[in-house]
VMD Tcl script that builds the backbone (N, CA, C; Angstrom):
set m [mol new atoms 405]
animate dup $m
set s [atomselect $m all]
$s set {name element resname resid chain x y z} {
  {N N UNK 1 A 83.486 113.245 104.974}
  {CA C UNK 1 A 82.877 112.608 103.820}
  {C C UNK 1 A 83.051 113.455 102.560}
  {N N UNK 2 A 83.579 114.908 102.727}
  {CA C UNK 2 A 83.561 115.733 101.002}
  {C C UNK 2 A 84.673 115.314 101.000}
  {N N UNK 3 A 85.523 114.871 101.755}
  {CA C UNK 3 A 86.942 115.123 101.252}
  {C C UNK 3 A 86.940 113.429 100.363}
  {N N UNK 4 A 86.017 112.401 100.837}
  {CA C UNK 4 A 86.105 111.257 99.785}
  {C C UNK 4 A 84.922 111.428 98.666}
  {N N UNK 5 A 84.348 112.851 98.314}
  {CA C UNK 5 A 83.380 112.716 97.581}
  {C C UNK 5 A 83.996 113.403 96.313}
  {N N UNK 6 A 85.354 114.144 97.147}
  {CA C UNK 6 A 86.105 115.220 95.816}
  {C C UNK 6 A 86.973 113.928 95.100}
  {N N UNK 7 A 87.586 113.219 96.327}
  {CA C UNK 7 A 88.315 112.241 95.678}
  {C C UNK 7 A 87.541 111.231 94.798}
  {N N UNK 8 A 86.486 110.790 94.823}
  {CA C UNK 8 A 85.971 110.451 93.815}
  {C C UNK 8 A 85.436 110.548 92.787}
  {N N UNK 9 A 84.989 111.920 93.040}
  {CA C UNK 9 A 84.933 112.402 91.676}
  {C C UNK 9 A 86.031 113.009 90.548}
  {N N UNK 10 A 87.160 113.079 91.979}
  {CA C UNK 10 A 88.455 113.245 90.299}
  {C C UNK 10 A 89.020 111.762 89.843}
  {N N UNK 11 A 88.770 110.468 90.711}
  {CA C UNK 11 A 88.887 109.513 89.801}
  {C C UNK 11 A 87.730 109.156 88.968}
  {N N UNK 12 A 86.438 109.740 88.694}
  {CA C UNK 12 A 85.563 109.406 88.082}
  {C C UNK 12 A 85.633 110.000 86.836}
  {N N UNK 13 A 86.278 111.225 86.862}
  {CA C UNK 13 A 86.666 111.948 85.661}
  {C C UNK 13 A 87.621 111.597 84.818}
  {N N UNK 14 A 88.816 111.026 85.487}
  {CA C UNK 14 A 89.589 110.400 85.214}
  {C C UNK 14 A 89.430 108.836 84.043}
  {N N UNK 15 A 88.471 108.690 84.777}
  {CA C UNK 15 A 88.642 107.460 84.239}
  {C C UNK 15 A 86.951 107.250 83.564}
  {N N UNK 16 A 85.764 108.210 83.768}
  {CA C UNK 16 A 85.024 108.139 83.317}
  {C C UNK 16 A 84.188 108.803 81.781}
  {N N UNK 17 A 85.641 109.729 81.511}
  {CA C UNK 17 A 84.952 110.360 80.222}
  {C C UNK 17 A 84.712 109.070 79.112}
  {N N UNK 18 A 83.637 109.990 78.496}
  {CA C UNK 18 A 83.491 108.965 77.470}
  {C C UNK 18 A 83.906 108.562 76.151}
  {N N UNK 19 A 83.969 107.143 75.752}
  {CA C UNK 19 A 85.012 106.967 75.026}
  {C C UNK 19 A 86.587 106.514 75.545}
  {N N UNK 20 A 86.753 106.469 76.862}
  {CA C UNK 20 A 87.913 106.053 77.401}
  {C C UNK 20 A 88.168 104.603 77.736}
  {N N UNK 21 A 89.617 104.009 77.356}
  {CA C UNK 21 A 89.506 102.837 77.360}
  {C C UNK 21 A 90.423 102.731 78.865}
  {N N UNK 22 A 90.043 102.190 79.833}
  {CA C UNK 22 A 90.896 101.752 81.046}
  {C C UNK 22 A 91.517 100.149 81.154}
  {N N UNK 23 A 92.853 100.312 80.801}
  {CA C UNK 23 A 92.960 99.032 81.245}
  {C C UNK 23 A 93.326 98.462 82.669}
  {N N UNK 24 A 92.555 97.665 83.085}
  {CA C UNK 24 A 92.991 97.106 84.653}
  {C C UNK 24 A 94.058 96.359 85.187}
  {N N UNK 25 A 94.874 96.647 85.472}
  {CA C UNK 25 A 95.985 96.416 85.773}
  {C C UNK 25 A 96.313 95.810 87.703}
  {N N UNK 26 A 94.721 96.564 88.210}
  {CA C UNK 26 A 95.063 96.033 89.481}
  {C C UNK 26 A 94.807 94.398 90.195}
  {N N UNK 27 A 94.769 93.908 89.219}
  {CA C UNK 27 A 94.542 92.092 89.046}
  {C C UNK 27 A 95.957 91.517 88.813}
  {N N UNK 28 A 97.231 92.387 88.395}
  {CA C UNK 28 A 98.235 91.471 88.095}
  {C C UNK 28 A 98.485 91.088 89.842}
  {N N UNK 29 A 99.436 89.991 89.577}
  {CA C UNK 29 A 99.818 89.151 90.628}
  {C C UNK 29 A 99.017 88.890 91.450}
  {N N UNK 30 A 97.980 88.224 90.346}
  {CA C UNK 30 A 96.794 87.022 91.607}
  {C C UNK 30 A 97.056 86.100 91.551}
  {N N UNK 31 A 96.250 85.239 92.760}
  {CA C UNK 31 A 96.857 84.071 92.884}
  {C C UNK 31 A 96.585 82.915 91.331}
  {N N UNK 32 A 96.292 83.316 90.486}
  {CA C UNK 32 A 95.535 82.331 89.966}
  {C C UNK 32 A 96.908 82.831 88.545}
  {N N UNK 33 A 97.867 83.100 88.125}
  {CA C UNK 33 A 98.380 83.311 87.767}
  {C C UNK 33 A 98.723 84.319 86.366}
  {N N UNK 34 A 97.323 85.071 86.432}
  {CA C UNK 34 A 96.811 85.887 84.956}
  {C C UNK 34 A 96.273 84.552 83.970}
  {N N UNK 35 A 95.595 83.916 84.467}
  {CA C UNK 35 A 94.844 82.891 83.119}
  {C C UNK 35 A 93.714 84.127 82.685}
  {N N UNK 36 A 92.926 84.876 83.057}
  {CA C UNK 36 A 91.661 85.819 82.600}
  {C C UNK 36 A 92.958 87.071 82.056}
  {N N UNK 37 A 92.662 87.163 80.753}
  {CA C UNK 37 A 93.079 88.563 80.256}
  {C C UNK 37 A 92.504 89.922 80.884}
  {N N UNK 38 A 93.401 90.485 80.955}
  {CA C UNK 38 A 93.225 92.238 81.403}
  {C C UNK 38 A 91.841 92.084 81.324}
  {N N UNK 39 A 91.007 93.232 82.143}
  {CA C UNK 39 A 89.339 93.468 81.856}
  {C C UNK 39 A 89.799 95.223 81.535}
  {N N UNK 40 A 89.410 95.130 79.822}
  {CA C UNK 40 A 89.595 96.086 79.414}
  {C C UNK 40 A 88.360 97.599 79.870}
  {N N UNK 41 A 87.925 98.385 80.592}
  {CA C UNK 41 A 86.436 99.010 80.592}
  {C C UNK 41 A 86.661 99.929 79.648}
  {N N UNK 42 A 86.000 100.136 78.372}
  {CA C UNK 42 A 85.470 100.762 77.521}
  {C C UNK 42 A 84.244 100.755 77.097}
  {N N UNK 43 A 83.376 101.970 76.179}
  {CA C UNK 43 A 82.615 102.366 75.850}
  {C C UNK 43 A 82.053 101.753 74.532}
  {N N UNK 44 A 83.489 100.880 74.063}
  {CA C UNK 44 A 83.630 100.121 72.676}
  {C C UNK 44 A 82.717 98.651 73.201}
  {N N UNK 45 A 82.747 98.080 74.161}
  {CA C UNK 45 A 82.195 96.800 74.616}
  {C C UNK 45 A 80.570 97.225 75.425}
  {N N UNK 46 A 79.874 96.524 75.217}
  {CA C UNK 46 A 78.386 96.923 75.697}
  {C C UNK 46 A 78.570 96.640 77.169}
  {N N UNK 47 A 77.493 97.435 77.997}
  {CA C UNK 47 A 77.570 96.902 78.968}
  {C C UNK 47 A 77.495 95.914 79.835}
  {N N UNK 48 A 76.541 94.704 79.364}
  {CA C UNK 48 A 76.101 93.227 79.927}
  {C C UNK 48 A 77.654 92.979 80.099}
  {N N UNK 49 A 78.237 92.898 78.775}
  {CA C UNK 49 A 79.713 92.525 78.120}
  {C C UNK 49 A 80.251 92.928 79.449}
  {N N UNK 50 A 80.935 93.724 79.831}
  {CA C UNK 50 A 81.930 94.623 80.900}
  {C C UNK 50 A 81.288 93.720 82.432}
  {N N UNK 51 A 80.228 93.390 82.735}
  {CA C UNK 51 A 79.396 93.016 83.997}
  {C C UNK 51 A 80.102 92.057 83.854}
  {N N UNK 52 A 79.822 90.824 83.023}
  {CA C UNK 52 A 80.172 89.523 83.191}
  {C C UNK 52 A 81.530 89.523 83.381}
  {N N UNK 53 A 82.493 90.248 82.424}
  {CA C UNK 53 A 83.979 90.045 82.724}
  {C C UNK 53 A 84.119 90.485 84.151}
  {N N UNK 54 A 83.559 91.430 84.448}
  {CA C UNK 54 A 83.870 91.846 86.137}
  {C C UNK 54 A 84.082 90.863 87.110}
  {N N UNK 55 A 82.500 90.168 86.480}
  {CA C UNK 55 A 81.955 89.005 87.477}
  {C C UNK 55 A 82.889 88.003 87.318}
  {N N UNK 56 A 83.183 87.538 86.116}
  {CA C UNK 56 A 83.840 86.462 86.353}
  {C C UNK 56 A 85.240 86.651 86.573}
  {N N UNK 57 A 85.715 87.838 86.451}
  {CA C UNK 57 A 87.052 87.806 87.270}
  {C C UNK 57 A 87.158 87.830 89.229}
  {N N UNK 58 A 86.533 88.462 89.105}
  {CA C UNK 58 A 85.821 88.961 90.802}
  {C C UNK 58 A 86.172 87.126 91.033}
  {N N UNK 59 A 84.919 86.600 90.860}
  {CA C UNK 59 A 84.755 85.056 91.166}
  {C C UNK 59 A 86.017 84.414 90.707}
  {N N UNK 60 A 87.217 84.040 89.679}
  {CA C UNK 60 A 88.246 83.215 89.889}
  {C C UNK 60 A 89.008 83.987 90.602}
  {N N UNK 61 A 88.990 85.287 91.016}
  {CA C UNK 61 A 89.900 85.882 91.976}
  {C C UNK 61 A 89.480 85.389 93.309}
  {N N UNK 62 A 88.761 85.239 94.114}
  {CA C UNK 62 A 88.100 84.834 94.697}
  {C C UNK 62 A 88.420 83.429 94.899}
  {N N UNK 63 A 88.296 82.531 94.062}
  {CA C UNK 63 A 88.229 80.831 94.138}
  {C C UNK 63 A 89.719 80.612 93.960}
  {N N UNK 64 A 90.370 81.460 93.908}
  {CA C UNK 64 A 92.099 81.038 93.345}
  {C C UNK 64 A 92.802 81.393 94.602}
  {N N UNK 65 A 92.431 82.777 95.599}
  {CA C UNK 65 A 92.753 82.825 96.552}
  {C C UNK 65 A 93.126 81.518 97.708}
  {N N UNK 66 A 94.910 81.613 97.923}
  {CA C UNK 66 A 95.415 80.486 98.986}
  {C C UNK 66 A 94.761 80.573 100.435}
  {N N UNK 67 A 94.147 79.323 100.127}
  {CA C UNK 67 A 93.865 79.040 101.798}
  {C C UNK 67 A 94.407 78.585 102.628}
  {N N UNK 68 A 95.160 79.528 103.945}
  {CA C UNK 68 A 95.871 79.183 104.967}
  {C C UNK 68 A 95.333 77.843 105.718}
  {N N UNK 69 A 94.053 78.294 106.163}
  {CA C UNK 69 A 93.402 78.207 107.452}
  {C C UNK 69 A 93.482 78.436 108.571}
  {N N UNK 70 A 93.752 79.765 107.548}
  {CA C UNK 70 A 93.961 80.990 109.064}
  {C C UNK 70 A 92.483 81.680 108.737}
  {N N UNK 71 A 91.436 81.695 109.540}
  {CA C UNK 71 A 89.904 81.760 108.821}
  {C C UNK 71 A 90.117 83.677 108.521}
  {N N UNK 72 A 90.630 84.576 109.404}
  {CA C UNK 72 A 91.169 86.029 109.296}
  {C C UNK 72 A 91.764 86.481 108.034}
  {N N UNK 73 A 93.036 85.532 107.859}
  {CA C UNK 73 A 93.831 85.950 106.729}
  {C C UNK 73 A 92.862 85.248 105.577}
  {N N UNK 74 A 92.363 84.481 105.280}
  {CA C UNK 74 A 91.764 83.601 104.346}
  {C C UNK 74 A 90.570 84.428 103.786}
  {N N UNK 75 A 89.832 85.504 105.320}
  {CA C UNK 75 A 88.650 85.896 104.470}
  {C C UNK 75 A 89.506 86.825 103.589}
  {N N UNK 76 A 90.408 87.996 104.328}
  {CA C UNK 76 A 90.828 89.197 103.580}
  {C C UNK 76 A 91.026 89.018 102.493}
  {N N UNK 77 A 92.059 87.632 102.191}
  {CA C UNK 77 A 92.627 87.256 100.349}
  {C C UNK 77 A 91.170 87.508 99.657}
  {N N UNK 78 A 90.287 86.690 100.145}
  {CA C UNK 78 A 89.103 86.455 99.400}
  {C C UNK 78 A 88.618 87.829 98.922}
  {N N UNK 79 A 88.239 88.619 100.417}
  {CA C UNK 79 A 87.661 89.868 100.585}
  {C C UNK 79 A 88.275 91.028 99.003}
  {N N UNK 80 A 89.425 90.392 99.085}
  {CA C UNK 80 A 90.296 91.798 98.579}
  {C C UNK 80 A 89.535 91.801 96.796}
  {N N UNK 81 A 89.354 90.330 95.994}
  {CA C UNK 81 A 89.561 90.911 94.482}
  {C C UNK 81 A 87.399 90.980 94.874}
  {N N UNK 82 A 86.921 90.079 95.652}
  {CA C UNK 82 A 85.511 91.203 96.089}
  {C C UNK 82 A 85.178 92.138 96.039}
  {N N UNK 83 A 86.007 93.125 96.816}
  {CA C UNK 83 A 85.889 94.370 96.978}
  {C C UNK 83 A 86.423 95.035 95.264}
  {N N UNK 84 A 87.411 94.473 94.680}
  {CA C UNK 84 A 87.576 94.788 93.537}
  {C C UNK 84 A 87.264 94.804 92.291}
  {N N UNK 85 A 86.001 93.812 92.272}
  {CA C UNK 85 A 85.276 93.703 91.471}
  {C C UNK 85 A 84.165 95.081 91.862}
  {N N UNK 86 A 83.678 95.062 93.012}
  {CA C UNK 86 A 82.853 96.555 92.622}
  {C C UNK 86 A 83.439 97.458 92.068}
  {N N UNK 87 A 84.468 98.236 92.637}
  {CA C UNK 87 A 85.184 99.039 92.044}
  {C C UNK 87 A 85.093 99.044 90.405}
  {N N UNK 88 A 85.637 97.765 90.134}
  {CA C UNK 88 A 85.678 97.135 88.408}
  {C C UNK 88 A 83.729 97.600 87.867}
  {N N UNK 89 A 82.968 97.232 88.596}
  {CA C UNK 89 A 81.616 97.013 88.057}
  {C C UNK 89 A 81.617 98.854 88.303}
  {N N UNK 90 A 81.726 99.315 89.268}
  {CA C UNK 90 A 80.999 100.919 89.268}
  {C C UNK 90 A 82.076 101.635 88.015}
  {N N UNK 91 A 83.255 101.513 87.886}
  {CA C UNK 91 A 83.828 102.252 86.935}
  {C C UNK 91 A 83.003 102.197 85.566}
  {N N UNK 92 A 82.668 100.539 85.678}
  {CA C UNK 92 A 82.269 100.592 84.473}
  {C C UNK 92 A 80.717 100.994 83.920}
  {N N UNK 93 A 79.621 101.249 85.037}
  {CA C UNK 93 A 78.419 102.200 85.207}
  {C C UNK 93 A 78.803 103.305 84.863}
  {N N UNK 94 A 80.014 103.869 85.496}
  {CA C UNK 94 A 80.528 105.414 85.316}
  {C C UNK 94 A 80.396 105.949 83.662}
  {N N UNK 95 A 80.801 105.021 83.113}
  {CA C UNK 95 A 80.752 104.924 81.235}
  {C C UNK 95 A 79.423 104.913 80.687}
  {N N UNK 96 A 78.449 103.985 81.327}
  {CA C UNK 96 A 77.008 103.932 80.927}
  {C C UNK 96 A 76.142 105.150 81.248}
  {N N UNK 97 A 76.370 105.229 82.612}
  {CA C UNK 97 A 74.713 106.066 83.665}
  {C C UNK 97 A 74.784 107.547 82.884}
  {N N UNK 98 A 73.395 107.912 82.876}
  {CA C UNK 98 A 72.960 109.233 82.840}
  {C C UNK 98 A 72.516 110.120 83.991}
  {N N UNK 99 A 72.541 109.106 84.760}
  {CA C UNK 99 A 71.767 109.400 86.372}
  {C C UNK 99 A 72.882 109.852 87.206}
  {N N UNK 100 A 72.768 110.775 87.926}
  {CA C UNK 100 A 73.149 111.976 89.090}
  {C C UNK 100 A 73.618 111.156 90.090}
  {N N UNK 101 A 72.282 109.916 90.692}
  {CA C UNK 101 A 72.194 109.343 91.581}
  {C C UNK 101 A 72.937 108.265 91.282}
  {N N UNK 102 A 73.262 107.309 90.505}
  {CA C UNK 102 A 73.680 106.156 89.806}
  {C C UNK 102 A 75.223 106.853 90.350}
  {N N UNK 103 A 75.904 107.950 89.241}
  {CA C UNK 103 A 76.921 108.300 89.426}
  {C C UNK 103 A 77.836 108.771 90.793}
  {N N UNK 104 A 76.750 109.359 91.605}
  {CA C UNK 104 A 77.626 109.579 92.806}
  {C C UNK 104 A 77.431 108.357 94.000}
  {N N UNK 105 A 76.708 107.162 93.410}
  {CA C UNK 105 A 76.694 105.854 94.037}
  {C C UNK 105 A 77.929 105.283 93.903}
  {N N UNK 106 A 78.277 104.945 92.581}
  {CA C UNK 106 A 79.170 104.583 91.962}
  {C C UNK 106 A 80.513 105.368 92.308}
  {N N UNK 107 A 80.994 106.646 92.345}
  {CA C UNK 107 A 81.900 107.288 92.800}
  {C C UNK 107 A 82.285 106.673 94.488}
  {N N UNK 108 A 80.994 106.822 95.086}
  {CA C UNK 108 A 81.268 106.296 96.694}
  {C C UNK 108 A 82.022 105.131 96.313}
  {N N UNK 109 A 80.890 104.261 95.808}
  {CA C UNK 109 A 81.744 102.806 95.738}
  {C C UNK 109 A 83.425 102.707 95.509}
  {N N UNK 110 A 83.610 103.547 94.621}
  {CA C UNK 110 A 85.157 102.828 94.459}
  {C C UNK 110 A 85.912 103.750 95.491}
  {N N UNK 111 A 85.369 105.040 95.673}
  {CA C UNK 111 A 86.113 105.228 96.755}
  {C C UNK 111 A 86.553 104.057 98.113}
  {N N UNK 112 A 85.400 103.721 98.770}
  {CA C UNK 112 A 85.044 103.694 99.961}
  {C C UNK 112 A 85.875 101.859 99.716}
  {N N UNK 113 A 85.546 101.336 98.254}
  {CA C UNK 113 A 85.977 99.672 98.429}
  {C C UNK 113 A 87.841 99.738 97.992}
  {N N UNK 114 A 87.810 100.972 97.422}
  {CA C UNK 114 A 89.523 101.033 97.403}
  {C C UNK 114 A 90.335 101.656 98.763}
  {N N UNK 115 A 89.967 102.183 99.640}
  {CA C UNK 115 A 89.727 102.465 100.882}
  {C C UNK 115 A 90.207 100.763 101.469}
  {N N UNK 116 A 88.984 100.418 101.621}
  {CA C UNK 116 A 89.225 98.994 102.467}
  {C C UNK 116 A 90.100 97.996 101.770}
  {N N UNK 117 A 90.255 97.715 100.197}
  {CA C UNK 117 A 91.339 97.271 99.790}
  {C C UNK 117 A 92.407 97.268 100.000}
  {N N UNK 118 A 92.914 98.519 100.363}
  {CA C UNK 118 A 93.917 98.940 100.787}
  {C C UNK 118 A 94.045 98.626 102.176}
  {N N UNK 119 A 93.263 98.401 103.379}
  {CA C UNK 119 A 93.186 98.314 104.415}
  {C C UNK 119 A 93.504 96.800 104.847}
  {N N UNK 120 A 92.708 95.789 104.068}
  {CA C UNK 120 A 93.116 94.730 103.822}
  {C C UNK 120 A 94.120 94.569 103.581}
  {N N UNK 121 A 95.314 94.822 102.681}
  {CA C UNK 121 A 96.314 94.457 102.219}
  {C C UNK 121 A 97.035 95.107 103.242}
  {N N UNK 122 A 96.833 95.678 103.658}
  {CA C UNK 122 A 97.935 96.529 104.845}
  {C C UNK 122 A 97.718 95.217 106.231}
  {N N UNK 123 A 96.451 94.815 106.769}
  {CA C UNK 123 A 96.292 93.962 107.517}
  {C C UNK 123 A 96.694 92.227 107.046}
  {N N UNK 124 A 96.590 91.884 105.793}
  {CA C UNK 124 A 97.364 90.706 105.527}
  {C C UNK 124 A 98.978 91.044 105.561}
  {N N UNK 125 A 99.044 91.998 105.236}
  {CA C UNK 125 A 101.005 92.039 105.575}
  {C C UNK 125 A 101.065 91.909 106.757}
  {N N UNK 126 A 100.622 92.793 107.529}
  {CA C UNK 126 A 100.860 92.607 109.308}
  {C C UNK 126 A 100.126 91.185 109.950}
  {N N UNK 127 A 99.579 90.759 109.197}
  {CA C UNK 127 A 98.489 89.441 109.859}
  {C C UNK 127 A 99.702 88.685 110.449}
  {N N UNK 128 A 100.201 87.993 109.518}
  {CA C UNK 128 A 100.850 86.597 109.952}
  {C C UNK 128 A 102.624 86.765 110.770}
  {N N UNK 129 A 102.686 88.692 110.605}
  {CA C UNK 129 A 103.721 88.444 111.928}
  {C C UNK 129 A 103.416 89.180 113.127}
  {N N UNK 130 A 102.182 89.379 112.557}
  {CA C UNK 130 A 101.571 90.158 114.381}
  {C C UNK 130 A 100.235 89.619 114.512}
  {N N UNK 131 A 99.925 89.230 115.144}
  {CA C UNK 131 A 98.811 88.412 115.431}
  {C C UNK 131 A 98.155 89.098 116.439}
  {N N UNK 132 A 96.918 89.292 116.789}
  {CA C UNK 132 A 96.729 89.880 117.810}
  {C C UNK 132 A 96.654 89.339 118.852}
  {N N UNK 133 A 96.744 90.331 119.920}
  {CA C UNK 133 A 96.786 89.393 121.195}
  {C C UNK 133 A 95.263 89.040 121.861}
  {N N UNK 134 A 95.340 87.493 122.451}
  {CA C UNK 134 A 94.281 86.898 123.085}
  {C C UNK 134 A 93.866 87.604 124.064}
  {N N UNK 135 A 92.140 87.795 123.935}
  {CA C UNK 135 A 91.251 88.214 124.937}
  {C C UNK 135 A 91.278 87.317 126.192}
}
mol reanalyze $m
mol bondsrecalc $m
mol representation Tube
mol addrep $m
């Protein structure tokens, strides 16, 4: 667990001094074709501001996701800009909080949901030509 607590805190530094503008880039090639502009996180936009764009990208990422009806592969698509919207929402706490506790919440988070993002996308590539085998 230090070894994902160092790693998060050098992307928190990274991307949390203040005054830094991040643009998000890990939304290109969704299914929904870039209709929501970049979600810019800066210090320049209030915070309510930064929540809602999260949210409402999170959610058409989410609702734009192709449904197989493969119920496995179908949750992961879903799962994936989910999990990416926290990430999106804690970076952007990282800019606000004064709190110790807030901040190394927030550090876990994007660790631990870019972690499984990644895990996901590694399991939708392998999903649909390896299937697992029946119990």
């Amino acid at each position: 667990m230090r070894f994902f607590r160092k790693l998060a805190l050098g992307s928190a530094i990274a991307i949390g001094m203040a005054g830094a503008t991040v643009a998000q880039d890990r939304h290109a090639g969704r299914e929904h074709g870039g209709a929501l502009p970049p979600l810019v996180i800066s210090t320049d936009v209030p915070f309510a501001t930064l929540m809602t764009q999260a949210m409402d990208r999170m959610h058409a990422d989410m609702a734009a996701a192709r449904q197989s009806g493969d119920s496995d592969r179908d949750f992961l698509a879903m799962m994936i800009p989910h999990h990416q919207g926290a990430v999106d929402m804690a970076k952007i706490v990282l800019l606000h909080t004064k709190d110790p506790r807030i901040r190394n919440l927030a550090q876990s988070i994007i660790t631990e949901q870019q972690y499984e993002i990644d895990l996901m996308r590694t399991m939708l590539g392998t999903h649909a030509s390896n299937p697992p085998a029946a119990k």
